[in-house]
N, C-alpha and C positions, 0 to 999 in steps of 0.2 A: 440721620434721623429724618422721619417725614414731617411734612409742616405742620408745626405747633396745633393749626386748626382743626386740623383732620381729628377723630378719635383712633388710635390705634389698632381699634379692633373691629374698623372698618377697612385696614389694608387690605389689600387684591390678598397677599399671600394667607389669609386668612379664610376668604370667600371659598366657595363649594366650586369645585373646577378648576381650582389656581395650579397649571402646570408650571413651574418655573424651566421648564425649556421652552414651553408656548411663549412665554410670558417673562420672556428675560431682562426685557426692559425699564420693568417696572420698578421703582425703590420698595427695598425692603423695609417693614418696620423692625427696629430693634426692639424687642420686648426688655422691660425694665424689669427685676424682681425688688421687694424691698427690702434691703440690710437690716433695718430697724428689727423685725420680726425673727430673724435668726440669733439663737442662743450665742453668748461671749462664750471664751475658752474654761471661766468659772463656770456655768453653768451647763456647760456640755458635758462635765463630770455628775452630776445631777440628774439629768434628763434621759432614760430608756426608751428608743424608739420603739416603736407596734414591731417595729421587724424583729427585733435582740430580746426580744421580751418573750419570756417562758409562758406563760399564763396571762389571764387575767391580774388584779389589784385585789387582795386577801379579804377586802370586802363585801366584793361583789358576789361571791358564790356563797358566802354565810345569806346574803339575801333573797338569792335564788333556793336556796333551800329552805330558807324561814316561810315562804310564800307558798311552795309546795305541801308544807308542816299544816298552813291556816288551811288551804285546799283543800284537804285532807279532813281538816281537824272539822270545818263547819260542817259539811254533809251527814258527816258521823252526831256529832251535836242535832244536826236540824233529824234526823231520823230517830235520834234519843228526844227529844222534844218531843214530836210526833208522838209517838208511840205513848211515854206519858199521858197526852192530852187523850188519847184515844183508850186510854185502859185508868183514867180516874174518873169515879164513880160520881163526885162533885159534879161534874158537869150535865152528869142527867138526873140529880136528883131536883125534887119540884122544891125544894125547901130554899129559904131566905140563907143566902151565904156573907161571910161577914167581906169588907173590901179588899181584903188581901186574898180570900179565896177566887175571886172574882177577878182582880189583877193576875195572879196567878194564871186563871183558867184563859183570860184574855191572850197571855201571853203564850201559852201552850199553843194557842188556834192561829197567830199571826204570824210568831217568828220562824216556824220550819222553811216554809217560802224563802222568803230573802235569804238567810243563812246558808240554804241548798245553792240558790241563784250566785252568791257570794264566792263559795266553793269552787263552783265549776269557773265562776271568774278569775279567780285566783290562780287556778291548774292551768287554763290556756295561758292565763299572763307567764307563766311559769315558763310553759313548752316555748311561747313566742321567745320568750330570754332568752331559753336554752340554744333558741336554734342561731338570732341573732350575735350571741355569743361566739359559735360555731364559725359562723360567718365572716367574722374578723380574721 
């Protein structure tokens, strides 16, 4: 083992150029791993590594589709909203409307935006999952 003082991951055999035929001389660090962190023989029965493992976890793909579902579902909503606020006759008439027609019309004019904006957030979060998934 090298002295106590050194950090270990400053050994030569670590550094950029370390030929051990150049550099025979030098002591090796032993790299330590830690025990503590490795499953007992009860939970090795338990535990499916990323390699042995079929798929994903049966939740994860209900969410990646749930998310594609809102995607989907706000655009279609913020175009039906739109479309509403542009074909009800309330909103150009010169007449005193009562406060819920006015909330109404309020909301017809403001929420196509965000709900559009929402949407297409949602789809690329979606694609980003799909791929990062992939990538495992």
């Amino acid at each position: 083992m090298a002295d106590p003082g050194i950090d270990p991951r400053y050994a030569a055999q670590f550094q950029r150029g370390f030929d051990p035929a150049e550099h025979a001389p030098v002591e090796r660090v032993a790299i330590e791993r830690p025990t503590a962190a490795r499953p007992t023989a009860e939970q090795a029965d338990d535990v499916v590594p990323w390699e042995d493992a079929d798929e994903f976890p049966a939740s994860r793909p209900r969410t990646e589709w749930a998310l594609l579902a809102v995607g989907i579902l706000l655009p279609v909503l913020a175009v039906a909203v739109w479309w509403a606020s542009v074909t009800d006759p309330r909103a150009f008439a010169g007449y005193t409307m009562s406060p819920v027609d006015q909330f109404t019309i309020l909301l017809q004019s403001y929420l196509p935006g965000p709900m559009l904006v929402a949407g297409v957030v949602a789809i690329v979060a979606w694609v980003v999952l799909r791929a990062v998934g992939r990538a495992r």
